[in-house]
C-alpha angles and dihedrals in degrees: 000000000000102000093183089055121046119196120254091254094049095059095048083055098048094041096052113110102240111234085239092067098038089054087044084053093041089050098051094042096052084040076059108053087044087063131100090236084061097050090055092046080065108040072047091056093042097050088052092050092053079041095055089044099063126084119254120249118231107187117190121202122226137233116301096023135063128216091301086084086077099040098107089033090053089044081062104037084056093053097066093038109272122151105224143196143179119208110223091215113184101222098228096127140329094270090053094047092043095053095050091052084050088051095055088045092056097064102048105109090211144060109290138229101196109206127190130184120198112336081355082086091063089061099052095056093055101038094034101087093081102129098236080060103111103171129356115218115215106205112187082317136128130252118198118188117232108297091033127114125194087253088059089058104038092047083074081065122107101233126208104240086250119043129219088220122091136174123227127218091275094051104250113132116241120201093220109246098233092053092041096092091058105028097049101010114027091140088057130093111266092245091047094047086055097048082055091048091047092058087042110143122205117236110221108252099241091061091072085066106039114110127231109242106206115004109233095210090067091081113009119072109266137212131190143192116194119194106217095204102053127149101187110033105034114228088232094068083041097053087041093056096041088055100045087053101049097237133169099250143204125177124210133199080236147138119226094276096078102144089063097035097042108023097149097060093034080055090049106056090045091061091044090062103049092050084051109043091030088062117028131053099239123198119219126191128173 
Protein backbone atom coordinates (compact mmCIF):
# COMPACT_ATOMS: atom_id res chain seq x y z
CA UNK A 1 0.00 0.00 0.00
CA UNK A 2 1.03 3.60 -1.06
CA UNK A 3 1.03 5.45 2.29
CA UNK A 4 1.93 9.01 0.55
CA UNK A 5 -1.04 8.61 -1.68
CA UNK A 6 -4.38 7.57 -0.30
CA UNK A 7 -6.82 6.44 -2.51
CA UNK A 8 -9.98 8.77 -3.43
CA UNK A 9 -12.43 6.49 -1.13
CA UNK A 10 -10.21 6.53 1.71
CA UNK A 11 -10.18 10.39 2.06
CA UNK A 12 -14.26 10.79 1.82
CA UNK A 13 -14.24 8.36 4.66
CA UNK A 14 -11.70 10.06 6.76
CA UNK A 15 -13.18 13.71 6.04
CA UNK A 16 -17.22 12.82 7.12
CA UNK A 17 -18.07 14.11 9.63
CA UNK A 18 -19.11 10.78 12.05
CA UNK A 19 -23.01 11.16 13.53
CA UNK A 20 -21.36 10.95 16.92
CA UNK A 21 -19.66 14.30 16.43
CA UNK A 22 -22.71 16.19 14.54
CA UNK A 23 -25.36 15.15 17.91
CA UNK A 24 -22.53 16.17 20.16
CA UNK A 25 -22.63 19.82 17.92
CA UNK A 26 -26.72 19.89 17.86
CA UNK A 27 -26.73 19.33 21.74
CA UNK A 28 -24.39 22.05 22.62
CA UNK A 29 -25.87 24.46 20.27
CA UNK A 30 -29.63 24.02 21.55
CA UNK A 31 -27.84 23.91 25.35
CA UNK A 32 -26.78 27.31 23.96
CA UNK A 33 -29.93 29.13 22.89
CA UNK A 34 -31.42 27.98 25.97
CA UNK A 35 -28.59 30.21 27.89
CA UNK A 36 -28.76 33.37 29.36
CA UNK A 37 -25.68 34.64 27.03
CA UNK A 38 -27.95 33.85 24.24
CA UNK A 39 -30.64 35.58 25.42
CA UNK A 40 -28.47 38.72 25.70
CA UNK A 41 -26.87 38.13 21.98
CA UNK A 42 -30.56 38.75 20.99
CA UNK A 43 -32.02 41.76 23.33
CA UNK A 44 -28.72 42.81 22.00
CA UNK A 45 -29.91 42.21 18.38
CA UNK A 46 -33.19 43.67 18.99
CA UNK A 47 -32.07 46.69 20.50
CA UNK A 48 -29.62 47.22 17.26
CA UNK A 49 -32.44 46.61 14.88
CA UNK A 50 -34.95 49.69 16.85
CA UNK A 51 -31.46 51.46 16.88
CA UNK A 52 -30.89 51.18 13.11
CA UNK A 53 -34.72 52.29 12.54
CA UNK A 54 -34.56 55.36 13.85
CA UNK A 55 -33.29 58.88 11.85
CA UNK A 56 -29.80 60.37 12.73
CA UNK A 57 -29.54 63.71 14.58
CA UNK A 58 -27.32 66.34 13.14
CA UNK A 59 -27.22 69.07 15.57
CA UNK A 60 -25.59 72.35 14.44
CA UNK A 61 -24.20 74.96 17.14
CA UNK A 62 -24.95 78.81 16.92
CA UNK A 63 -22.92 82.08 16.90
CA UNK A 64 -20.64 82.74 20.10
CA UNK A 65 -20.29 78.74 21.25
CA UNK A 66 -18.99 76.02 19.90
CA UNK A 67 -20.50 71.97 20.14
CA UNK A 68 -20.28 72.04 23.85
CA UNK A 69 -23.87 73.85 23.74
CA UNK A 70 -25.42 70.04 23.02
CA UNK A 71 -23.43 68.24 25.23
CA UNK A 72 -26.29 67.49 28.04
CA UNK A 73 -29.09 67.34 25.10
CA UNK A 74 -26.65 64.33 22.94
CA UNK A 75 -26.04 62.45 26.45
CA UNK A 76 -29.85 62.09 26.25
CA UNK A 77 -30.47 61.54 22.68
CA UNK A 78 -27.80 58.39 23.16
CA UNK A 79 -29.57 57.04 25.87
CA UNK A 80 -32.64 56.13 23.97
CA UNK A 81 -30.59 55.00 20.84
CA UNK A 82 -30.03 57.98 18.61
CA UNK A 83 -26.95 58.25 16.37
CA UNK A 84 -25.72 61.81 16.79
CA UNK A 85 -23.80 64.07 15.48
CA UNK A 86 -22.58 67.80 15.94
CA UNK A 87 -21.41 69.91 12.60
CA UNK A 88 -17.96 72.05 13.41
CA UNK A 89 -19.18 75.10 11.00
CA UNK A 90 -16.73 77.68 10.72
CA UNK A 91 -18.64 80.37 10.90
CA UNK A 92 -17.15 82.33 7.79
CA UNK A 93 -20.40 82.93 6.08
CA UNK A 94 -23.76 81.33 5.66
CA UNK A 95 -22.74 79.39 2.65
CA UNK A 96 -19.51 77.88 4.69
CA UNK A 97 -21.20 77.13 7.25
CA UNK A 98 -24.11 75.68 5.09
CA UNK A 99 -21.90 73.33 3.05
CA UNK A 100 -20.10 71.78 6.12
CA UNK A 101 -23.17 71.03 7.66
CA UNK A 102 -24.19 69.28 3.82
CA UNK A 103 -21.42 67.64 3.95
CA UNK A 104 -22.15 65.94 7.54
CA UNK A 105 -25.71 65.18 6.28
CA UNK A 106 -24.43 63.38 3.39
CA UNK A 107 -22.74 60.57 5.27
CA UNK A 108 -25.44 59.53 7.68
CA UNK A 109 -26.60 56.29 6.48
CA UNK A 110 -30.15 57.05 7.83
CA UNK A 111 -32.85 59.21 7.60
CA UNK A 112 -31.84 62.71 9.23
CA UNK A 113 -33.42 65.48 12.02
CA UNK A 114 -31.40 68.47 11.31
CA UNK A 115 -31.21 70.86 14.72
CA UNK A 116 -29.92 74.24 14.97
CA UNK A 117 -29.52 76.43 18.01
CA UNK A 118 -29.09 80.32 17.57
CA UNK A 119 -27.67 81.24 14.14
CA UNK A 120 -27.45 77.50 13.86
CA UNK A 121 -31.07 77.90 12.68
CA UNK A 122 -29.93 79.86 9.77
CA UNK A 123 -28.04 77.03 8.66
CA UNK A 124 -30.60 74.62 8.76
CA UNK A 125 -32.83 76.46 6.59
CA UNK A 126 -30.36 76.74 3.96
CA UNK A 127 -28.61 73.13 4.20
CA UNK A 128 -31.68 71.45 5.11
CA UNK A 129 -33.15 70.66 1.62
CA UNK A 130 -30.95 67.58 1.19
CA UNK A 131 -33.26 65.19 0.33
CA UNK A 132 -32.44 62.59 3.24
CA UNK A 133 -33.47 65.65 5.37
CA UNK A 134 -37.09 64.44 7.07
CA UNK A 135 -37.87 67.53 9.89
CA UNK A 136 -35.75 70.47 10.78
CA UNK A 137 -35.80 71.54 14.94
CA UNK A 138 -35.55 75.37 15.66
CA UNK A 139 -34.07 75.66 19.22
CA UNK A 140 -34.06 79.07 20.43
CA UNK A 141 -32.78 79.81 16.58
CA UNK A 142 -33.68 81.86 14.05
CA UNK A 143 -35.46 81.02 10.60
CA UNK A 144 -35.24 83.53 7.91
CA UNK A 145 -37.53 82.90 4.43
CA UNK A 146 -35.68 83.04 1.11
CA UNK A 147 -34.24 86.61 0.70
CA UNK A 148 -33.72 86.94 4.58
CA UNK A 149 -30.66 87.20 6.31
CA UNK A 150 -30.23 86.73 10.23
CA UNK A 151 -29.69 90.81 10.42
CA UNK A 152 -33.55 91.25 8.73
CA UNK A 153 -34.97 89.26 11.70
CA UNK A 154 -32.95 90.43 14.61
CA UNK A 155 -33.42 94.03 13.64
CA UNK A 156 -37.34 93.40 15.09
CA UNK A 157 -35.32 92.97 18.48
CA UNK A 158 -35.41 95.63 21.24
CA UNK A 159 -31.37 96.28 21.80
CA UNK A 160 -29.69 97.44 25.07
CA UNK A 161 -27.85 101.08 24.03
CA UNK A 162 -24.31 99.07 24.40
CA UNK A 163 -24.07 96.09 23.20
CA UNK A 164 -22.43 93.29 24.52
CA UNK A 165 -21.23 92.46 20.90
CA UNK A 166 -17.98 93.75 19.52
CA UNK A 167 -15.81 93.20 16.18
CA UNK A 168 -12.34 92.62 16.19
CA UNK A 169 -9.84 93.93 13.77
CA UNK A 170 -10.55 91.00 11.32
CA UNK A 171 -14.24 91.52 11.37
CA UNK A 172 -15.54 88.53 13.23
CA UNK A 173 -18.20 89.51 16.14
CA UNK A 174 -17.22 88.58 19.60
CA UNK A 175 -19.97 88.21 22.45
CA UNK A 176 -17.35 90.12 25.53
CA UNK A 177 -16.40 87.38 28.32
CA UNK A 178 -17.42 89.27 31.27
CA UNK A 179 -21.45 89.97 29.61
CA UNK A 180 -21.65 86.59 28.34
CA UNK A 181 -23.50 84.92 31.76
CA UNK A 182 -26.47 87.36 31.44
CA UNK A 183 -26.66 88.17 27.78
CA UNK A 184 -26.50 84.32 26.39
CA UNK A 185 -26.95 82.16 29.90
CA UNK A 186 -28.69 83.84 32.38
CA UNK A 187 -30.67 80.41 33.45
CA UNK A 188 -27.22 78.78 34.01
CA UNK A 189 -25.16 78.51 37.10
CA UNK A 190 -22.71 81.28 37.26
CA UNK A 191 -19.39 78.58 36.92
CA UNK A 192 -21.05 76.79 34.02
CA UNK A 193 -21.98 80.12 32.10
CA UNK A 194 -18.53 80.90 32.29
CA UNK A 195 -17.23 77.57 31.11
CA UNK A 196 -19.56 78.34 28.14
CA UNK A 197 -18.07 82.02 27.80
CA UNK A 198 -14.45 80.67 28.00
CA UNK A 199 -15.09 78.10 24.55
CA UNK A 200 -16.97 81.15 22.92
CA UNK A 201 -16.27 81.30 19.23
CA UNK A 202 -16.48 84.67 17.16
CA UNK A 203 -19.38 84.71 13.45
CA UNK A 204 -17.82 86.49 10.69
CA UNK A 205 -19.65 89.89 10.24
CA UNK A 206 -20.91 89.40 6.75
CA UNK A 207 -22.92 86.44 7.85
CA UNK A 208 -25.07 88.44 9.44
CA UNK A 209 -25.96 89.70 6.01
CA UNK A 210 -25.93 86.61 3.67
CA UNK A 211 -29.33 85.56 2.47
CA UNK A 212 -30.74 82.36 2.60
CA UNK A 213 -31.41 81.18 -0.94
CA UNK A 214 -34.54 78.43 -0.68
CA UNK A 215 -36.04 78.01 2.92
CA UNK A 216 -36.05 74.38 3.85
CA UNK A 217 -39.18 74.64 6.16
CA UNK A 218 -41.21 75.37 3.32
CA UNK A 219 -41.40 72.09 2.53
CA UNK A 220 -39.99 69.86 5.19
CA UNK A 221 -42.23 69.34 9.03
CA UNK A 222 -40.84 71.99 11.72
CA UNK A 223 -40.40 72.10 15.13
CA UNK A 224 -39.53 74.84 17.30
CA UNK A 225 -38.45 75.67 20.77
CA UNK A 226 -38.71 79.55 21.85
CA UNK A 227 -36.97 80.67 24.99
CA UNK A 228 -39.20 83.21 26.58
CA UNK A 229 -36.25 85.01 28.65
CA UNK A 230 -33.93 85.71 26.13
CA UNK A 231 -31.64 88.46 26.05
CA UNK A 232 -30.27 88.08 22.75
CA UNK A 233 -32.74 86.76 20.57
CA UNK A 234 -36.22 88.33 21.83
CA UNK A 235 -39.13 85.69 22.21
CA UNK A 236 -41.29 87.96 20.06
CA UNK A 237 -39.09 87.35 16.67
CA UNK A 238 -39.05 83.67 17.93
CA UNK A 239 -42.96 83.30 18.37
CA UNK A 240 -43.33 85.47 14.66
CA UNK A 241 -41.13 82.95 12.71
CA UNK A 242 -42.63 79.74 14.39
CA UNK A 243 -45.86 80.84 13.36
CA UNK A 244 -45.11 81.84 9.98
CA UNK A 245 -43.64 78.43 9.52
CA UNK A 246 -46.08 76.49 10.72
CA UNK A 247 -44.00 74.70 13.39
CA UNK A 248 -44.87 72.56 16.11
CA UNK A 249 -44.05 74.83 18.97
CA UNK A 250 -43.01 74.83 23.06
CA UNK A 251 -42.29 77.65 24.91
CA UNK A 252 -39.72 77.70 28.13
CA UNK A 253 -39.26 79.95 30.84
CA UNK A 254 -35.37 79.94 29.24
CA UNK A 255 -32.38 81.94 28.31
CA UNK A 256 -30.89 81.40 25.25
CA UNK A 257 -28.76 78.34 26.54
CA UNK A 258 -31.34 76.10 26.48
CA UNK A 259 -29.73 73.21 25.49
CA UNK A 260 -27.70 73.33 28.61
CA UNK A 261 -30.57 74.83 30.98
CA UNK A 262 -33.52 72.62 29.64
CA UNK A 263 -32.13 69.70 28.19
CA UNK A 264 -35.15 67.27 29.07
CA UNK A 265 -37.69 69.02 27.25
CA UNK A 266 -34.96 70.26 24.19
CA UNK A 267 -34.40 66.13 24.08
CA UNK A 268 -37.53 65.69 23.96
CA UNK A 269 -38.62 67.48 21.25
CA UNK A 270 -35.86 66.18 19.29
CA UNK A 271 -36.99 62.96 19.77
CA UNK A 272 -40.56 64.03 19.05
CA UNK A 273 -39.69 64.93 15.98
CA UNK A 274 -37.91 62.14 14.85
CA UNK A 275 -40.93 59.61 15.99
CA UNK A 276 -43.27 62.09 13.93
CA UNK A 277 -41.68 62.94 10.95
CA UNK A 278 -39.72 59.13 10.87
CA UNK A 279 -42.95 57.60 10.67
CA UNK A 280 -45.56 59.54 9.14
CA UNK A 281 -45.70 61.26 5.81
CA UNK A 282 -46.32 64.74 6.97
CA UNK A 283 -47.73 67.54 4.63
CA UNK A 284 -46.48 70.74 4.90
CA UNK A 285 -48.01 73.99 3.22
CA UNK A 286 -46.99 77.47 3.68
Amino acid sequence: MNCDSPNTSERERISLPRPGFIASVALALIVWLASPTACVYSAQARTDAAASSKPNIVLVPGAYEDGSIWTKVIRLLQANGFHVTVVPIPLTSLAADAAMTKSVVARQQAPVILVGHSWGGVVITEAGNESNVIGLVYVAALAPDAGEGSGDMLQHCPRKSSSPIHTDEAGRKWLDTDAYPEAWAGDLDIADARVLAAVERPIATQSFTDKVTQAAWRTKPSWFQISAKDMEQCAEVQRFMAKRMGAITIELSASHASPLSHPDEVAKLIMDSAEKAGSTKVSVVH
